[in-house]
Phi, psi and omega in degrees: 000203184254019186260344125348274155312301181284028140255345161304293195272345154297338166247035166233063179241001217351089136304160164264156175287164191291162167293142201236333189225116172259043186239349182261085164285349142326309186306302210277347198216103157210117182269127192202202199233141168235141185260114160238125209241175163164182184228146203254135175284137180073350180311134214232080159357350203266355159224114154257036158222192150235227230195084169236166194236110152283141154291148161248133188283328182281304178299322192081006195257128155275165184237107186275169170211138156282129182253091149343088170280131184260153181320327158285356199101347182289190193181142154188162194208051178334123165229148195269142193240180173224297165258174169306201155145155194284161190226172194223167209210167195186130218182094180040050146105354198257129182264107144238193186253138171215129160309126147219150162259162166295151181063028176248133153286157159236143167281192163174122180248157208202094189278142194237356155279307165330322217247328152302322170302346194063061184216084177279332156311010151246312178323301182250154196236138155220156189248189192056187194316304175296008186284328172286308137011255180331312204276333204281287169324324173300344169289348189274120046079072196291161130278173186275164174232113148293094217303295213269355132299328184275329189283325201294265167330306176310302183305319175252025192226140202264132188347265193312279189329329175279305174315306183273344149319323186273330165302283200306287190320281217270009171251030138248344168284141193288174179294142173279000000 
């Protein structure tokens, strides 16, 4: 079944190790395909694709991939990296983050009457070399970024003042 298949193909990935020293630009700036597989739980046919976005950091232009759902629920996806980077996943409209590298698998379990209430601290599970990442990081406390106020301020606001307007918005907001 597919609890099956996704411990199979997770332990068949030869992956490389995740990177240890990101001070190794050799380690840290390598272009390979990064893999993401997983299974949405409770899954209900009724959307059969997702969604993941890459940035490109110089353009600011997203690269969408499309994810394929399969009728039980699997899902993978190759994605081409240059570097590590948070990556952003889209699922009937509902959005998380995720850590990856280049030459990396990530697991990802997705329970999904949870993850429609919009309680991804419970909803997603993630496996593989990067799965302790992925859990750290869900920890951490962001601020929200109003995308199009920030592209909005970079253009009319003069350096130092946009740095410290923008520092101050985000130590008065609360925490996600």
């Amino acid at each position: 079944g597919v609890e099956q298949w996704f411990s199979l193909r997770l332990q068949n990935t030869g992956d490389r190790k995740p990177i240890d020293n990101y001070d190794d630009d050799a380690a840290f700036f390598s272009t390979d395909s990064a893999t993401v597989i997983g299974y949405l739980k409770g899954y209900k046919p009724s959307f059969k694709t997702g969604m993941i976005y890459i940035e490109n950091e110089f353009s600011r232009a997203d690269h969408p991939i499309a994810v394929k759902i399969l009728e039980d629920g699997r899902f993978e996806a190759r994605i081409p990296m240059w570097h590590p980077k948070v990556v952003e996943m889209v699922f009937n409209d509902r959005e998380f983050q995720y850590y990856i590298e280049p030459g990396q698998t990530l697991g990802i379990i997705i329970d999904c009457p949870l993850f429609r209430k919009n309680d991804n601290d419970d909803a997603i599970q993630f496996y593989g070399l990067l799965a302790d990442i992925n859990i750290g990081l869900g920890n951490i406390p962001l601020p929200k970024i109003d995308d199009d106020w920030l592209a909005k301020q970079v253009r009319q606001v003069k350096p130092q003042k946009f740095k410290g307007e923008t520092l101050l918005d985000w130590d008065t907001q609360k925490r996600i």
